[in-house]
Every structure is written in C-alpha cells, then in structure tokens.
Backbone as a ProteinNet text record, in pm:
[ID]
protein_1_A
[PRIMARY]
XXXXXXXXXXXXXXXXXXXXXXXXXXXXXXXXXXXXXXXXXXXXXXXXXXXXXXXXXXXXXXXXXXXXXXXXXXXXXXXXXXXXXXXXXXXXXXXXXXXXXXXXXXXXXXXXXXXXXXXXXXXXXXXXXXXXXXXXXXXXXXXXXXXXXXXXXXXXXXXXXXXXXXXXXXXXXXXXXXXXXXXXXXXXXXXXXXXXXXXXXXXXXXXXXXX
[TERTIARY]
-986.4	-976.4	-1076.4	-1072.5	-1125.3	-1155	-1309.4	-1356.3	-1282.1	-1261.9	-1234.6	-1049.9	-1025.3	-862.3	-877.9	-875.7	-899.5	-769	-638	-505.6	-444.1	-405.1	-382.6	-290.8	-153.3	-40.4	-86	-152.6	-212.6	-244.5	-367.1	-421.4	-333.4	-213.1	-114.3	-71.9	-8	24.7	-18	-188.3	-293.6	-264.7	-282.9	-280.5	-138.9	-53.5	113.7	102.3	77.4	56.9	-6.7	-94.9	-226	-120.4	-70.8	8.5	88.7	169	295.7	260.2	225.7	165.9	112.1	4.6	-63.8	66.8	104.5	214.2	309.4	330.5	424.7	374.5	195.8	147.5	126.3	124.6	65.9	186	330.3	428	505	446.2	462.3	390.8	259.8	193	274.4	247.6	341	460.9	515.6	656.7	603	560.6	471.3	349.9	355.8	314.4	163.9	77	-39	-136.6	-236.7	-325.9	-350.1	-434.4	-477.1	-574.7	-651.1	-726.7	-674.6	-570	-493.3	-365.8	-356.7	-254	-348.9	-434	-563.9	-559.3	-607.6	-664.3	-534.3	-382.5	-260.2	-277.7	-282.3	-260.9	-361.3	-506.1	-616.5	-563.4	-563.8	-506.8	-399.3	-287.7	-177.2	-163.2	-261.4	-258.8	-369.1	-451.9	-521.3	-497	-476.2	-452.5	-440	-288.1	-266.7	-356.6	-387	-504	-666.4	-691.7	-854.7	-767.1	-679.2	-657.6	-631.1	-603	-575.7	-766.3	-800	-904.6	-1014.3	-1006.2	-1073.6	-1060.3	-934.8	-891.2	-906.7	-911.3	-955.8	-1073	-1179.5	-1318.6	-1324.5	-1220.9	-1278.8	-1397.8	-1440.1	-1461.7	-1371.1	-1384	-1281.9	-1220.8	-1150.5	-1095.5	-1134	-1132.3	-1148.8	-1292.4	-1349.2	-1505.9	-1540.1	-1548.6	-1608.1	-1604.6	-1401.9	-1339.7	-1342.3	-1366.7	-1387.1	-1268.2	-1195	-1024.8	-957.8	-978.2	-872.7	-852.1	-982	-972.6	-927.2	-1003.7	-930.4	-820.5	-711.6	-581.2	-523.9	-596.6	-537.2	-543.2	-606.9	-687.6	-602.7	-553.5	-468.6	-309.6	-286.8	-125.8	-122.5	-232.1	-254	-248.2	-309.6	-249.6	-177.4	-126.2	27.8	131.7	128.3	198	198.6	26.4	4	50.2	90.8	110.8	330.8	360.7	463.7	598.8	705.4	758.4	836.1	796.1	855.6	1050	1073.5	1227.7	1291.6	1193.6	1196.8	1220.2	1201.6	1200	1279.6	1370.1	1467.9	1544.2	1634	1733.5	1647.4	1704.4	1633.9	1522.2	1447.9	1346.8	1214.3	1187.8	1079.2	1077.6	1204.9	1256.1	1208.8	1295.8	1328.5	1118	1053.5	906.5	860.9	885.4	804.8	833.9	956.5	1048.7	994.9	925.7	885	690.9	661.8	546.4	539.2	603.2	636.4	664.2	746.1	739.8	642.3	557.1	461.1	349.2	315.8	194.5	230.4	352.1	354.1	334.9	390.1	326.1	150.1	112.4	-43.2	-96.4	-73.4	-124.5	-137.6	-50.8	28.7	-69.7	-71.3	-132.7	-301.6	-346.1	-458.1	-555.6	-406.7	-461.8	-502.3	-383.2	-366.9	-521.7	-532.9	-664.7	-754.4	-820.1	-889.2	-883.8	-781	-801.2	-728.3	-673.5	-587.2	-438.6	-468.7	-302.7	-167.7	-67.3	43.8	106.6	111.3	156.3	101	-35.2	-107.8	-127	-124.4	-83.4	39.5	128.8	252.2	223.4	212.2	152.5	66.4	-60.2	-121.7	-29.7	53.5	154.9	240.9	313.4	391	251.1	180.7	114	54.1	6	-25.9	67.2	230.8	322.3	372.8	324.6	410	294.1	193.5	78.8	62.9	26.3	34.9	127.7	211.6	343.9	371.1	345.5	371.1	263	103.6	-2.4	25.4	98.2	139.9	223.5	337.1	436.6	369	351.5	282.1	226.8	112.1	2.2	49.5	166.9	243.2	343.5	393.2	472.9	617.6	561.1	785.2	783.6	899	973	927.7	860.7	851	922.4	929.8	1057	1039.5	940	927.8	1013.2	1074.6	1109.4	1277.4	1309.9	1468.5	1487.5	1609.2	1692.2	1717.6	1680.6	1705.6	1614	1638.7	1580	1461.6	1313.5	1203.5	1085.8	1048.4	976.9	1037.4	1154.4	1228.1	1232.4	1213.7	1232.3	1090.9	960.4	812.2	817.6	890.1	886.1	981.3	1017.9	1145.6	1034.8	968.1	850.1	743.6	690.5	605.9	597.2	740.9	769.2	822.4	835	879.5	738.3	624.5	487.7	448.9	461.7	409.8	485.1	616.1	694.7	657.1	649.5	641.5	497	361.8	272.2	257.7	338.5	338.4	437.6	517.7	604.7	499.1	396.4	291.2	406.8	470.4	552.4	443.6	461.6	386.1	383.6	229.4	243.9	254.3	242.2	292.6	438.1	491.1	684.7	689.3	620.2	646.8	652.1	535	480	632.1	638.7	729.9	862.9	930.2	1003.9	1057.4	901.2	897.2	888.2	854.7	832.8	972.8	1062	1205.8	1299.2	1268.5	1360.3	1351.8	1241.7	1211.8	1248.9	1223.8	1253.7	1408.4	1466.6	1612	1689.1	1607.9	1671.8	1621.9	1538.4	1509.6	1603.1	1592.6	1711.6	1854.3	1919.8	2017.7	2079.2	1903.1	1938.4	1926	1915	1909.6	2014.2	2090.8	2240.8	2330.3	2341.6	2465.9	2393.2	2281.1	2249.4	2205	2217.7	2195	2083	2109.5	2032	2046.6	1965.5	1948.8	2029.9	2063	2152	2022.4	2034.5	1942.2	1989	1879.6	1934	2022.3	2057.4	2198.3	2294.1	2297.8	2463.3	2443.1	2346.5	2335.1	2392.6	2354.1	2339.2	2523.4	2549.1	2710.4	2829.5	2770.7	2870.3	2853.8	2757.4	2715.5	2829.9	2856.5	2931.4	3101.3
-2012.3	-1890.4	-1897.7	-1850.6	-1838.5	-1975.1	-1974.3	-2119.5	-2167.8	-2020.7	-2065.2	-2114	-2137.2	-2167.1	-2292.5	-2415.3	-2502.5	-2571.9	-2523.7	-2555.9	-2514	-2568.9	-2535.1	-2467.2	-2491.9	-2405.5	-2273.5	-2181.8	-2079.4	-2029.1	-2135.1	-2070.3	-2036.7	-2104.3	-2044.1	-1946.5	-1922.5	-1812.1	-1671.3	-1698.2	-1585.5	-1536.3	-1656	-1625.1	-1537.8	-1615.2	-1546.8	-1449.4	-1389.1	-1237.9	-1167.7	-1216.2	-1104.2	-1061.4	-1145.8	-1132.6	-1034.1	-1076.8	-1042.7	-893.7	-850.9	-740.3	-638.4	-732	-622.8	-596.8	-691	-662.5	-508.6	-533	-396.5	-257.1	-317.6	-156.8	-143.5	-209.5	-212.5	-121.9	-186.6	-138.5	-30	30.2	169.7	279.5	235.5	313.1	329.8	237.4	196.6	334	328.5	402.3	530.7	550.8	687.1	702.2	616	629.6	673.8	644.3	602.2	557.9	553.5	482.9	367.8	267.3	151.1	135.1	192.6	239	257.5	363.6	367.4	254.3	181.5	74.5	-16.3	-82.8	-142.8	-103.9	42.3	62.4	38.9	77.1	85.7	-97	-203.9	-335.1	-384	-308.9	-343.8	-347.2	-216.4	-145.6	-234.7	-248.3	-269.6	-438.6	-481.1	-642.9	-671.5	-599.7	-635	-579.9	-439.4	-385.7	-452.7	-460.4	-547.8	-656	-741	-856.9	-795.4	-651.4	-601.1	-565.4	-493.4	-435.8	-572.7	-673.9	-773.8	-844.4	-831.2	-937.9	-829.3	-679.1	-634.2	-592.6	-637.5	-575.5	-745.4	-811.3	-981.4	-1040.9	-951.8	-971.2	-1091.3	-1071.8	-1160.7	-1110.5	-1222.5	-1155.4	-1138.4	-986.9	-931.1	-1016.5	-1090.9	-1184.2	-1191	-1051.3	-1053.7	-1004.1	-992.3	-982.4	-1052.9	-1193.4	-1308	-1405.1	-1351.4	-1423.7	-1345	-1423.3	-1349.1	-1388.2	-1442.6	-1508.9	-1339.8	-1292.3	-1193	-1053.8	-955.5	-879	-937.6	-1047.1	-1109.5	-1095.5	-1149.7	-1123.5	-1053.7	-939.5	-794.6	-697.3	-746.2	-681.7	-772.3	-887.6	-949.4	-874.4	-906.4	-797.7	-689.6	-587	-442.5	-451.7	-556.6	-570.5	-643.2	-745.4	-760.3	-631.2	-559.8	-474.6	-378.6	-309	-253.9	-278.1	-377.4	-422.3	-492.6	-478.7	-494.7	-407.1	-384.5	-276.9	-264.9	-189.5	-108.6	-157.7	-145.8	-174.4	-316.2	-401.9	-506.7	-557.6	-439.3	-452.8	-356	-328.8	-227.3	-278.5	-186.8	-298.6	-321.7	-417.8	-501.9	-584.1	-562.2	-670.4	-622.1	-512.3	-448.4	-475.7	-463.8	-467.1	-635.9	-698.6	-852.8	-931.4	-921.1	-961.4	-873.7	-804.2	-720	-818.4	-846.9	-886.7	-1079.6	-1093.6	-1257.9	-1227.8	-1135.2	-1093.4	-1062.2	-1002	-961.2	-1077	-1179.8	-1300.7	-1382.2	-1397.7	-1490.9	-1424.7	-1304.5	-1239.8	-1239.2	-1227.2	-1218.4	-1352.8	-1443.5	-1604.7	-1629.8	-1597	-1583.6	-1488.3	-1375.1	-1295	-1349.6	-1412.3	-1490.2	-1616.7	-1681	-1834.6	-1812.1	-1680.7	-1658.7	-1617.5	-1533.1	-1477.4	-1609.8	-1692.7	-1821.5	-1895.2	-1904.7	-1976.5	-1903	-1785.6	-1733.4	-1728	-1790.6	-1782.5	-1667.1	-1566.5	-1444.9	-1523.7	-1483.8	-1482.5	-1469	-1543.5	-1538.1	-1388.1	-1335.4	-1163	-1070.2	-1114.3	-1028.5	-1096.2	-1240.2	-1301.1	-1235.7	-1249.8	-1202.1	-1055.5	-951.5	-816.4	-825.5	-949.5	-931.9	-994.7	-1083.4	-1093.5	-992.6	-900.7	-819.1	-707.4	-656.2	-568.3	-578.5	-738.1	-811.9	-821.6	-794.2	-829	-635.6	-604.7	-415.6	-331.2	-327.4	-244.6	-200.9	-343.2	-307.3	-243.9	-261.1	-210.9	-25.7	-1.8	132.5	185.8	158.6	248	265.6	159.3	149	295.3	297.3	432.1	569.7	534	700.6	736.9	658.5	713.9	743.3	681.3	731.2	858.5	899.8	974.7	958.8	805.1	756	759.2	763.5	789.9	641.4	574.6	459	434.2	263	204.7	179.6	173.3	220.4	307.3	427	538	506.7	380.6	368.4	282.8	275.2	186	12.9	29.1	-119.6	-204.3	-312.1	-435.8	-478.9	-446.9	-483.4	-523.1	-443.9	-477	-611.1	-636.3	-718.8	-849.7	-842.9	-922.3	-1036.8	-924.4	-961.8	-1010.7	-945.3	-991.4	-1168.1	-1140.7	-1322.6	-1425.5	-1384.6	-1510.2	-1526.1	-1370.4	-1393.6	-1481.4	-1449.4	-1496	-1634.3	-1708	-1841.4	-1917	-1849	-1907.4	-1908.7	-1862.7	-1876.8	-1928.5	-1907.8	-2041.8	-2185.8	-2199.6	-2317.1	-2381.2	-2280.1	-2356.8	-2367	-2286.3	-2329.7	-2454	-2474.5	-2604.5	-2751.8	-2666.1	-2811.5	-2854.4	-2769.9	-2859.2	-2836.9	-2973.7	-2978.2	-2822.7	-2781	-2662.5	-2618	-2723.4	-2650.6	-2632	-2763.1	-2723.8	-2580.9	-2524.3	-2407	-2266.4	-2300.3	-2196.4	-2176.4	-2291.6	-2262	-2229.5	-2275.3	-2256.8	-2089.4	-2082.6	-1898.3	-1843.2	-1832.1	-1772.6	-1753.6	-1843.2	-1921.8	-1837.6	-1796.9	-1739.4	-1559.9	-1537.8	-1358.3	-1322.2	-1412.1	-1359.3	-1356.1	-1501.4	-1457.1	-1363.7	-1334.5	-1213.8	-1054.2	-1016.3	-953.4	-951.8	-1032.3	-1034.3	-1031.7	-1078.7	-1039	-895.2	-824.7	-710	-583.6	-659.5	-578.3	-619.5	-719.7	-731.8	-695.1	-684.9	-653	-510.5	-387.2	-306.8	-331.7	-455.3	-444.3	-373.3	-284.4	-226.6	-203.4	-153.8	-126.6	3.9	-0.4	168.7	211.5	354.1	433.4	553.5	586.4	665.7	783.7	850.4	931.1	840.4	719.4	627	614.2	520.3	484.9	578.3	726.1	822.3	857.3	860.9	869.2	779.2	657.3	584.3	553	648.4	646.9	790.9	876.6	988.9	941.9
-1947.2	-2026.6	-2143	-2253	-2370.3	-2430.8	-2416.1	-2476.9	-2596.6	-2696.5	-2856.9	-2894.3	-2716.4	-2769.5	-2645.6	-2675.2	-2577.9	-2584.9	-2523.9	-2526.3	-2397.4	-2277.8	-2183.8	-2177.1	-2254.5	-2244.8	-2313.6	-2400.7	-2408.6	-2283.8	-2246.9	-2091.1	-1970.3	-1956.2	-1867.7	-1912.4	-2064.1	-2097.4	-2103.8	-2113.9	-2057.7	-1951.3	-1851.5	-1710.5	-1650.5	-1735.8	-1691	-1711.6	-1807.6	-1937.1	-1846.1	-1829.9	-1733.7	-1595.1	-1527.2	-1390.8	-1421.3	-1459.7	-1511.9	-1535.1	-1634.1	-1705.2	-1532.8	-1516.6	-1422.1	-1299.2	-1248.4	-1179.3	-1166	-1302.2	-1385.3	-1332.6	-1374.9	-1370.3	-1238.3	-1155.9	-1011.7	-953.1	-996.9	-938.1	-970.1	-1099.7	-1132	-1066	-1040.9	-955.6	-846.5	-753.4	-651.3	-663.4	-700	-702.8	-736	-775.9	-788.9	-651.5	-558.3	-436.5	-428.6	-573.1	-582.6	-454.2	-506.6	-419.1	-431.3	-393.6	-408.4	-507.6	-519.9	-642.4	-780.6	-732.2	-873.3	-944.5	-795.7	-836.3	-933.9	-860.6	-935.6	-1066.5	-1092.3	-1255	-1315.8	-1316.1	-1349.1	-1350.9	-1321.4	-1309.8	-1418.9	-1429.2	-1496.7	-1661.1	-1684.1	-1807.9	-1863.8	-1763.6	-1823.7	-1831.2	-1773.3	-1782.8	-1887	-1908.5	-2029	-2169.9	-2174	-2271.2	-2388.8	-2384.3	-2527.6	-2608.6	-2533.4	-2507.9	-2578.6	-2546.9	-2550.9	-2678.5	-2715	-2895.9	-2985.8	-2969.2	-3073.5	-3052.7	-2935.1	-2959.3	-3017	-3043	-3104.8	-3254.6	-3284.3	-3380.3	-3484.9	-3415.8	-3487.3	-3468.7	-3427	-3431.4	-3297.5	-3219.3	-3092.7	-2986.3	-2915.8	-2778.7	-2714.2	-2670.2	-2553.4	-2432.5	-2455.1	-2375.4	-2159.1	-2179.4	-1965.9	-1929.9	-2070.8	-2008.8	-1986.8	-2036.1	-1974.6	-1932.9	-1877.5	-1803.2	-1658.5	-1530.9	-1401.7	-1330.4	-1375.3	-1327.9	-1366.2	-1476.6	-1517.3	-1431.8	-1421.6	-1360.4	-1177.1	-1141.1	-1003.9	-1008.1	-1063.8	-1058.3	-1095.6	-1189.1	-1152.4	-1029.5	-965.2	-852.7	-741.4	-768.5	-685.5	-674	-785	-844.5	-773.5	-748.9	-730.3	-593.2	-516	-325.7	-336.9	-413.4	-364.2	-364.2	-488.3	-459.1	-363.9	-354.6	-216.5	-81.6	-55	62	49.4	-44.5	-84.8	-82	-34.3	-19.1	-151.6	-228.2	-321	-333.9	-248.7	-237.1	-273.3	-254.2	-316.6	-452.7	-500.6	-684.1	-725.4	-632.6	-751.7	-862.7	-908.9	-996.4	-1117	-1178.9	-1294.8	-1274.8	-1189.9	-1157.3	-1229.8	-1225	-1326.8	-1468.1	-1562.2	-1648.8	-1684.9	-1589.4	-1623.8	-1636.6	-1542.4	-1552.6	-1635.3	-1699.8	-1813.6	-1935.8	-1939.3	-2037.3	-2060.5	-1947	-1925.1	-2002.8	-1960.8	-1985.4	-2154.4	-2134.9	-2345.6	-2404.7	-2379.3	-2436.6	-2457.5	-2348.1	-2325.2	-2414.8	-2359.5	-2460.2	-2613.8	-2652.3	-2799.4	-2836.4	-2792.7	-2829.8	-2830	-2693.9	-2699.3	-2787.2	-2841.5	-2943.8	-3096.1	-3061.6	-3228.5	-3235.1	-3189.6	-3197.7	-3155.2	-3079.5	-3067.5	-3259.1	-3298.7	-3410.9	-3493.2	-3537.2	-3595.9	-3544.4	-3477.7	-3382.2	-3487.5	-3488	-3561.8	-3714.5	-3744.3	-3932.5	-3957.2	-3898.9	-3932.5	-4019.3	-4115.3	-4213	-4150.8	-4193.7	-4124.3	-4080.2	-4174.2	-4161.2	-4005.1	-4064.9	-3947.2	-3812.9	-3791.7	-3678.2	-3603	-3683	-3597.5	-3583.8	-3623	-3590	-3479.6	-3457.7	-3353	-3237.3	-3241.5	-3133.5	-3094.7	-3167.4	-3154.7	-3056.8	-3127.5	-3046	-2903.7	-2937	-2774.3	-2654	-2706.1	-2634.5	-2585.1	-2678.6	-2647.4	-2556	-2628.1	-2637.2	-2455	-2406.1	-2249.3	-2164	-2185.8	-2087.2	-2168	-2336.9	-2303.6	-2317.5	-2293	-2213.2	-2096	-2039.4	-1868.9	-1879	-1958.7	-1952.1	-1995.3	-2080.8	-2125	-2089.4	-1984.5	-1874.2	-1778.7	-1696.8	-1598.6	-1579.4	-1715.1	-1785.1	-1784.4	-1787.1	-1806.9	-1943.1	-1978.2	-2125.3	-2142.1	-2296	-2320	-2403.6	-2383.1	-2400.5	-2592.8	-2631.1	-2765.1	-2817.6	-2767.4	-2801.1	-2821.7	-2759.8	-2740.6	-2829.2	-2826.5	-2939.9	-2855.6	-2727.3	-2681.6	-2733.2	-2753.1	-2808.4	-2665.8	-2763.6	-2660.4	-2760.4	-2853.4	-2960.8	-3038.8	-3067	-3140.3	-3085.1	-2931.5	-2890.9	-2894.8	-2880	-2917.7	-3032.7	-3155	-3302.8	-3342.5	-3193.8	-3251.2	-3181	-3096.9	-3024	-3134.5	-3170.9	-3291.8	-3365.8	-3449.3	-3528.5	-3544.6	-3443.7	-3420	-3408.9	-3344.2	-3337.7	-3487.2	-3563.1	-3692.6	-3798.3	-3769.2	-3857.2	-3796.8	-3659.8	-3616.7	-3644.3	-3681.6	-3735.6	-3865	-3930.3	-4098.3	-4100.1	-4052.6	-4023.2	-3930.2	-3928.5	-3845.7	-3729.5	-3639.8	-3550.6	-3436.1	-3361.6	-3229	-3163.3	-3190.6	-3106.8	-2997	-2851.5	-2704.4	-2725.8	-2822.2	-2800.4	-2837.5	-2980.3	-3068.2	-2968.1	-2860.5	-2823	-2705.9	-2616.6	-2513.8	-2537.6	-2677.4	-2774.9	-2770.8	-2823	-2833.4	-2760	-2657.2	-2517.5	-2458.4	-2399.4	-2371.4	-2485.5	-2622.1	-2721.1	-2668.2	-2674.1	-2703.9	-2559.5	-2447.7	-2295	-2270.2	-2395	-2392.6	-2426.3	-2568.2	-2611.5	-2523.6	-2452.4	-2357.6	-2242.5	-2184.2	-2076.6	-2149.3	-2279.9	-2288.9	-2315.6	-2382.8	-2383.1	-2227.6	-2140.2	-2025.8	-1959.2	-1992.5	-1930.7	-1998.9	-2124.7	-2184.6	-2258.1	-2274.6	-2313.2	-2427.6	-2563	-2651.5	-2718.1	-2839	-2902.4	-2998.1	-3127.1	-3271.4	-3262.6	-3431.7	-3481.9	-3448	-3410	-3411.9	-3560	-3590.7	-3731.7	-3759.9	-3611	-3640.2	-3659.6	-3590.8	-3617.5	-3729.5	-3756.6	-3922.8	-4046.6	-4020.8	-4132.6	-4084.2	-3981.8	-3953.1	-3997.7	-4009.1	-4082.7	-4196.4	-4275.6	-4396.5	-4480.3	-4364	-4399.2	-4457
[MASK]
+++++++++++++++++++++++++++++++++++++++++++++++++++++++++++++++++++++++++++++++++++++++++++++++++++++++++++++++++++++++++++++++++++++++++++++++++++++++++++++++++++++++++++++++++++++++++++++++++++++++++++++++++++

C-alpha cells in the first residue's frame, strides 16, 4: 500500500476497507439489478471514497492512484458480486460487512492522519470521515435513505475506533494492539447496534422529555 505508512497491519486494514467497502457498493447495485459496469463504478466510489477525501483533505497522495492492488479489487468485488446471487446476502449481511468496513477504515483514517503530523482533533475527524464518507455516497447515489439520517448508532460507532486510535497513541501504547483494539471495539458496537436496534435520542424525544 502507501509507501508513507510502512506498518503492515494498516496495510491489511486498507486492503479490508477497500473490499469490504467496494463489496457494499457492488451489492447495492446488484439489487438494483445494475449492470456490470455499474456494479464496478458503485464498488470503485464506494471503496475508495472515504480514503480519496481524507488523503486530500491531509495533503496526501491519493491513496489508489498509485496503488494498482486497489482499483483490482474493486473490480474484483464488482464480479464477485456479478456473478453472485443476490439472495445470498439478505438479512443483516449488508449491514454487518459495512459495519466491519466502518471499523477498520476509521482506524486507518485515524492513524493515517497521525502518520502525517495531523493534530489529535483532526485525526480522529479524518477517521470518522474515512469510515462514513464511503458507504453514504454509496446511498445517496443509489437513492436509499442514508444511514446518516437515522438515529442508529453508525457514525458513533466510527467515532469509538477513532477515538481509541488516538488515545492509544497519545498513551504511546504498542500501536498494532491500539489499532486491532479499535477496529474489534467500533465493529462491536456496530453489530450491537444492528442486533438489539440501538440508537441516539433523536431531538423530538429529547425536547419531549424536556416537556
């Protein structure tokens, strides 16, 4: 992956992120009974996305330009799913690898920023965005309701990996533990919120039990 982060557990986490991610979009297309083409760009977008706004927004190089692994395995994602029967993934299974994907990228966003000299504050902002950003260009381009918009715990869950990557390097703790640490925390709290519904007041409750 990226010469300027020479840490292997990052580089899986790239690699996971990118899958994972493109996967999503591959299989939204998919269900929308797309083309192959469009599964592709839907896998492209949504596996890089997040990744091209933090590494531009932190003066990186764009991470999958001058990596030839990345778009490959978006383009891999996009015929697996092509060739994949849709039915296979009903249920929570969309949900749950989004939710593995959001973890992993908000750790890689976070420790990428850190890598660069970015301040604690804005590290975790570039994790949080690295971890969201992809999955709701994936929705809003498709025209599903994005999950931004709800009160379930999905952003929060990006913000507890974040945020564990950047306590754990102001704490100097061994950083592969920190990272897998965080990854293993935010995917928990993700999946717990897709089994038991958990979610934030949204501001009519709030202003209601304020009455």
């Amino acid at each position: 992956m990226n010469e300027e982060i020479l840490t292997p557990v990052l580089d899986w986490l790239d690699l996971a992120g990118v899958a994972i991610f493109a996967l999503t979009g591959a299989l939204v297309a998919a269900k929308e009974k797309q083309t192959l083409v469009t599964l592709s760009f839907f896998a492209l977008f949504t596996g890089v996305g997040g990744g091209t706004i933090r590494d531009l927004l932190i003066d990186a190089p764009v991470f999958w330009i001058a990596d030839p692994w990345v778009a490959a395995i978006c383009l891999g994602m996009a015929l697996f799913a092509w060739f994949t029967p849709t039915r296979w993934f009903e249920g929570r299974f969309l949900s749950v690898v989004d939710g593995l994907g959001l973890a992993a990228y908000a750790v890689l966003g976070t420790a990428k920023a850190i890598e660069y000299g970015v301040p604690p504050v804005p590290s975790f902002l570039m994790g949080v965005i690295t971890g969201c950003a992809g999955g709701i260009m994936r929705d809003v381009i498709a025209g599903r309701p994005s999950i931004l918009m709800k009160p379930e715990l999905y952003v929060t869950a990006a913000a507890l990996s974040a945020s564990l990557t950047v306590i754990g390097d102001l704490l100097d703790i061994t950083r592969w533990w920190v990272w897998i640490a965080a990854t293993l925390a935010g995917f928990g709290l993700r999946l717990a919120a897709i089994r038991f519904n958990l979610a934030l007041p949204s501001y009519d409750e709030r202003a209601a039990s304020e009455d």
